[in-house]
N, C-alpha and C positions, 0 to 999 in steps of 0.2 A: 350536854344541856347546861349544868352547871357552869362551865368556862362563856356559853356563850351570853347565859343572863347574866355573867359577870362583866363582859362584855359592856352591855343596857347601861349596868349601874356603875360604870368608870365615865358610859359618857353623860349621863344625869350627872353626875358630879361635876364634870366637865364645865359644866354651863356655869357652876357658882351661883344658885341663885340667891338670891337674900330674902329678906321678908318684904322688902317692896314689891318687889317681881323684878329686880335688876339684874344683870348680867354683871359681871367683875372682869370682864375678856380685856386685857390689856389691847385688844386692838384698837387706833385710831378711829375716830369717826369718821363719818361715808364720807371721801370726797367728795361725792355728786352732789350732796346736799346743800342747797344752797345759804345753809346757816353756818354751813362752815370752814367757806372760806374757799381757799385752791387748794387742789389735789399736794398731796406729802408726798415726799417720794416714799416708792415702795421699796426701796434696798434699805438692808439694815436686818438688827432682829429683828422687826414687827412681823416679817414674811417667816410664817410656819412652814415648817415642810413641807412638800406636797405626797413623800411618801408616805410619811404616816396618816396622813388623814386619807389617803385612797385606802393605805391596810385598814383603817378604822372601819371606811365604808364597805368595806369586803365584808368584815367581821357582823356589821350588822344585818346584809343581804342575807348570811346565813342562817339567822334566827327563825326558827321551826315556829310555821303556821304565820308566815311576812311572807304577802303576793303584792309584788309589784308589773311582772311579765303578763302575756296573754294569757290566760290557764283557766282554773277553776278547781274551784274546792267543793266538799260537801254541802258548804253554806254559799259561796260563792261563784260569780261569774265574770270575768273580767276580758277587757278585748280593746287594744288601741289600733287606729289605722292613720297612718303621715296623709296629708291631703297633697294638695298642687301647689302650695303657697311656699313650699322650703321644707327644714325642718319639724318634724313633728315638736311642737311644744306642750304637748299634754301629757301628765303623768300622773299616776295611779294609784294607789294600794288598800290592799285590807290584812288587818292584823288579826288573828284570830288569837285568843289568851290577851288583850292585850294589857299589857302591865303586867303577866302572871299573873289574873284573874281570870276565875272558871267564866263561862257565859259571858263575854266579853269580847265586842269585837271591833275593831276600830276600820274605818273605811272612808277613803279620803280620794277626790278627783280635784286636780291643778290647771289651769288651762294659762299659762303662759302668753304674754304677748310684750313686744317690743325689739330691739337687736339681741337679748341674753337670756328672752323668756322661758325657753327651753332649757336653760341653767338653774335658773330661778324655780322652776315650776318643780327641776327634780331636790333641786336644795331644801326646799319644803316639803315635800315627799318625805324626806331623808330626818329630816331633824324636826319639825312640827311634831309628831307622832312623840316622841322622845321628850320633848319637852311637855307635851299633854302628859305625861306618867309623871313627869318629877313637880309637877304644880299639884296634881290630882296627890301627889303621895302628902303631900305639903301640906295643902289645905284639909287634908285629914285630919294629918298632925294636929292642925292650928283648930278645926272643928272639937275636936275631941278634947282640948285645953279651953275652949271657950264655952259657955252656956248656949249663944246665940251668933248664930251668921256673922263673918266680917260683915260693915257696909261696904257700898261697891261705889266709887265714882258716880257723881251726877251724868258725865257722858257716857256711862256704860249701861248706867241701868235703864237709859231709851232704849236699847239692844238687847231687849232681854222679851219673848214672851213667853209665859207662863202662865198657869192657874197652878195656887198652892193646894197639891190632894195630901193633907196627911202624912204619911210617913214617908212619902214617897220627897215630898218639898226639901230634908234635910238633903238629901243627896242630889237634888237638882242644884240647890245654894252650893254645894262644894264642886259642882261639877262644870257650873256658871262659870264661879270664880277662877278655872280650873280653865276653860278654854278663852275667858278674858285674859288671866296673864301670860297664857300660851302664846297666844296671836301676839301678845305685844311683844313680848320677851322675840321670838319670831320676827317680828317685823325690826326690832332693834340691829341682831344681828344681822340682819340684811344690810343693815346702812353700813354698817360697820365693818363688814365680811374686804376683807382685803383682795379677794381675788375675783369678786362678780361685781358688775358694774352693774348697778339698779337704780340709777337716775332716771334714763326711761325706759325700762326695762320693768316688770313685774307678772304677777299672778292671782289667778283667783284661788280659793276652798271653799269647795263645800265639806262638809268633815261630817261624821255624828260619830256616836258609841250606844252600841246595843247592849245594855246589859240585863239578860234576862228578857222581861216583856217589858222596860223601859226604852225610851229611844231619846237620845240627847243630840241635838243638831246645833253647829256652829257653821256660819256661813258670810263670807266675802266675795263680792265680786258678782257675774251674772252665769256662773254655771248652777244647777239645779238638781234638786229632789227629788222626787214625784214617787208617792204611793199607790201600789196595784193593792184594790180591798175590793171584795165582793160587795152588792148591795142585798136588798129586800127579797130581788129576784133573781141571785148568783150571779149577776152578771159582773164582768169587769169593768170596774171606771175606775177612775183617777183620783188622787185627791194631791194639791203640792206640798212639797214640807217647805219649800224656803221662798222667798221672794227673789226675785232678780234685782240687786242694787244696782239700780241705773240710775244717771241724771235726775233722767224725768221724772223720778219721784218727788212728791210736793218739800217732802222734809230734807231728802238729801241734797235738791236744786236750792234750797235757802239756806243751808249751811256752807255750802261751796258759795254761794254770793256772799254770803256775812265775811269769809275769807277770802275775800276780794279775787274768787276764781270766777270764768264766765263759763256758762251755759248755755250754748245753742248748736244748731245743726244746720249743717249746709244744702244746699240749694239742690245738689243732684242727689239728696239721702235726707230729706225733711223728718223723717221720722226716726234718725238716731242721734237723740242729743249727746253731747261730749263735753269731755270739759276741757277750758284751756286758759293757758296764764295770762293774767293781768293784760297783759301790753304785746302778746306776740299769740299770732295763730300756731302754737305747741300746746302738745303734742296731741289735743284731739281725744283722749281716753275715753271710751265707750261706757265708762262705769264709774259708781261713784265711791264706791269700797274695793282697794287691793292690798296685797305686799310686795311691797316694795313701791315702784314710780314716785320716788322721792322729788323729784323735779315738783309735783303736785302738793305733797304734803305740808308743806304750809300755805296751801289754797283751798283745802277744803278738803280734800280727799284725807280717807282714813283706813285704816285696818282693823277696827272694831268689828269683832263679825256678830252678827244678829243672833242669838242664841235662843232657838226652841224645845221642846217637850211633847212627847207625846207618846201614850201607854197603847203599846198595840194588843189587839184584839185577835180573836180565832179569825174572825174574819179578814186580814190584812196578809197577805200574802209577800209579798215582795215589795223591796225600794227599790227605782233605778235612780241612780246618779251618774250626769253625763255630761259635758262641758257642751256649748253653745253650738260645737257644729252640729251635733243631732238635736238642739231643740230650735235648731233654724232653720229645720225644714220638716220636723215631725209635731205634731200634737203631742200634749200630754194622752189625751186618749189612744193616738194614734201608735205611741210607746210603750203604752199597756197591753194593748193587743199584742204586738209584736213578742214580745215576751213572751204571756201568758200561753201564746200560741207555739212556741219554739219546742221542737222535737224533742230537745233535753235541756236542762239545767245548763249542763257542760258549755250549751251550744250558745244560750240566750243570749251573752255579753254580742258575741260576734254578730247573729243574726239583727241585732237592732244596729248595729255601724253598718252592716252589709246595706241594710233597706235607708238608710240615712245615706249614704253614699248614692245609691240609688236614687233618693228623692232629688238629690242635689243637682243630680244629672237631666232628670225629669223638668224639677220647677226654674230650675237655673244655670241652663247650657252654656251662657257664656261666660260664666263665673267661675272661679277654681277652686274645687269642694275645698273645706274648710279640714282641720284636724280635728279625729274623731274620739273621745275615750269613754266606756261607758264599763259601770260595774253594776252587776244585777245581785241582790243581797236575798235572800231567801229567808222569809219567817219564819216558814213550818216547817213538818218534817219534813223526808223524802217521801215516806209512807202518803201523804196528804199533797200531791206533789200537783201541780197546774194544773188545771182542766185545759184542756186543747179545745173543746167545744166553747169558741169562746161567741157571746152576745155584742154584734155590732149597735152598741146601745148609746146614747147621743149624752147622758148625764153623766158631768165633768165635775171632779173636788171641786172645790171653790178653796183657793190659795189662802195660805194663813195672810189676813194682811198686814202690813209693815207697822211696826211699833211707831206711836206718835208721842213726839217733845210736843210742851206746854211752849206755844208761842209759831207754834210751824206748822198751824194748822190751816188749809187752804178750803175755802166755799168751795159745792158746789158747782157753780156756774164758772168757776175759776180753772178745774180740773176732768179730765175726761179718763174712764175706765179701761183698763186693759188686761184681760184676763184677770177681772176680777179687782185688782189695786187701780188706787187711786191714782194719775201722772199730772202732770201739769202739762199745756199745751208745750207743742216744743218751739221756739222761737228759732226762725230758718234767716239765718246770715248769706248775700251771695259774699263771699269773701275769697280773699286770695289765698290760700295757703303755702305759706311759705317757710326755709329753714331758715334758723337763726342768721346766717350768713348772709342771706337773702335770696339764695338760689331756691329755686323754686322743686318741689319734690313731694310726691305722693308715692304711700305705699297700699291705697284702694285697688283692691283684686278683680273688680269686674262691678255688674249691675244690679246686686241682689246685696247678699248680705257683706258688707263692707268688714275692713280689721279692725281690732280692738283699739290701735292705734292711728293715728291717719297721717299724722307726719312728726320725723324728728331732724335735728337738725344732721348736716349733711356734712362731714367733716373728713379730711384725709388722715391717717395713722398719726403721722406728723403734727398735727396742728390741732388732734383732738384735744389738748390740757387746754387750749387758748380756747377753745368753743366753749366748752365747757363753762370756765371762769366766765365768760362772756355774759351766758347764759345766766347765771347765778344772781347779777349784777341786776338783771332784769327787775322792774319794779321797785 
């Protein structure tokens, strides 16, 4: 145990943070970004070993109470399934102690999309969690030196909801700041990572940390929360913990326009805005918050994840967190039950992929189910363990809604509702879609629910540095 938590704190040191939240990694920055120019070569010393950074990542896998596999624990349930689309791009975990704190649990779902998403999705898995302990140990530090809260950036603290309870507020403030410079510190070395290409390539988190009966959620991108709590009359509903950052949201569609990115949705999928560059129909992203898809990042898109709170009760039973193939063909209510319902704990994770797999096949035959991953996090005891008799009952949480900036506030008659949040109409382009090259190329899977991406540019081994540059040049 000792060798392996020594392990944690060689790679928290690792990262070098400083007191801004910067990284010190002698690595160049991302080629793909279009701020900086054309690709370096990679020979030379900037290329790390690859041996040791695989022993590294051995070393961390084997950290007692770290589930990243199908499995389940006492408190846990977890279950990925590959769809028809290629590689599965989703990945997983829950940390139980995490940081070496009692009552402590950390639980994170990636859902990947683009050519490297599947690299991307587990690179965050892997180091996110890591860099959440060496911020959180940080901001302790600096807590405990200070009388009162750092302040937090003007763009950060739109991403923040909270109510201050009391004693509970100081720990929210270090825990804020704690997954703000997480995500960024995160998102940095993505650009910068010498051997993943994340130009258009990226991932979403939803993330939280249970500590005790607190619950701390941080969240990018369109994978989801959702709380199983009893009501008045025991029965099971729903309530969400995080919003889906999409386009369509009033605040996030004017900050990708202020960024001279564009927003709208094509003509055969009217109701999936995307966003895409200035002057060229790329690459289409379904969402308005990731890590990594640098191609976007200086158009609007971001990696600030929306950060909430919330003190669970005897009443609240279980989270699920599940990336978008099972909330694309199941209800939030309709994933409560499934759960709620499941013969064992052990079994929960898999029974909701199983009946999502199912539905996909039911509502959307000619489509090719989507990649499935879903973690079931248990409140209570075991002793206090699900009721099976579960109430087919029709009242659904109502979603926390999305923090609003001063100035990006949209009327009424302007915006229409969707489970709850406010969207803005979605404006439907018939448009060509094409690669930078000009060759014409979709990666749309069928008639239902479309990719996270809709088109990149189309390039041979060979001539990828010149697309690339090309692409940069754009706007």
């Amino acid at each position: 145990m000792d060798c392996l938590l020594g392990v944690v704190r060689a790679l928290r040191m690792g990262s070098c943070l400083s007191a801004d939240g910067r990284s010190h990694s002698s690595a160049p920055s991302s080629p793909s970004s279009p701020a900086s120019g054309t690709r370096r070569s990679r020979r030379g010393s900037r290329r790390r070993p690859q041996r040791s950074s695989s022993r590294r990542e051995e070393q961390v896998h084997r950290i007692p109470g770290r589930m990243f596999l199908n499995g389940a624990s006492a408190v846990a349930s977890l279950f990925t399934q590959q769809g028809k689309k290629g590689t599965n791009q989703d990945a997983m975990i829950v940390w139980e102690n995490f940081g070496s704190r009692n009552d402590t649990i950390f639980c994170g779902i990636f859902d990947g999309h683009g050519p490297y998403g599947h690299i991307v999705a587990k690179k965050v898995r892997d180091v996110l969690p890591l860099k959440l302990t060496a911020t959180w140990e940080s901001e302790e530090c600096n807590t405990s030196e200070a009388s009162s809260p750092r302040s937090l950036r003007e763009d950060n603290r739109a991403s923040i909801n909270f109510e201050e309870n009391g004693d509970d507020s100081q720990i929210f403030m270090t825990l804020k700041e704690s997954f703000l410079k997480a995500f960024r510190i995160m998102d940095k070395e993505l650009r910068q990572h010498p051997d993943i290409d994340c130009f258009y390539s990226g991932t979403t988190a939803v993330t939280l940390i249970k500590q005790g009966q607190q619950l701390y959620i941080g969240n990018v991108g369109d994978s989801r929360a959702v709380l199983g709590t009893r009501d008045q009359d025991n029965s099971i509903v729903a309530v969400q913990l995080t919003v889906d950052l999409k386009p369509n949201l009033p605040n996030e569609a004017e900050r990708i326009r202020l960024c001279r990115g564009r927003v709208f949705a094509l003509k055969d999928e009217p109701d999936v805005a995307r966003v895409w560059l200035p002057n060229n129909n790329v690459p289409g992203l379904a969402m308005a918050r990731a890590l990594g898809d640098f191609c976007l990042k200086d158009y609007g898109l971001i990696s600030v994840p929306d950060i909430s709170y919330r003190q669970i009760t005897e009443r609240d039973e279980f989270i699920v967190l599940a990336t978008d193939g099972v909330w694309d063909v199941l209800s939030n209510k309709e994933v409560v039950d499934i759960v709620a319902s499941a013969p064992a704990r052990a079994s929960a994770a898999r029974s909701l992929v199983e009946s999502a797999v199912k539905a996909w096949k039911l509502k959307y035959p000619t489509s090719r189910t989507d990649d499935c991953a879903v973690i079931c996090l248990f409140l209570q005891s075991q002793t206090s363990n699900i009721s099976t008799d579960v109430s087919i009952h029709s009242q659904v949480g109502e979603p926390l809604t999305p923090c609003t900036t001063d100035g990006n506030k949209q009327g009424p008659s302007s915006s229409t509702s969707h489970n709850g949040v406010d969207t803005v109409p979605t404006v439907v382009a018939d448009v060509n879609v094409s690669s930078v090259d000009g060759s014409n190329w979709s990666i749309q899977q069928g008639v239902a629910r479309v990719d996270t991406l809709l088109s990149l540019p189309r390039f041979a081994e060979g001539n990828k540095q010149s697309t690339r540059t090309k692409t940069q040049k754009l706007a």
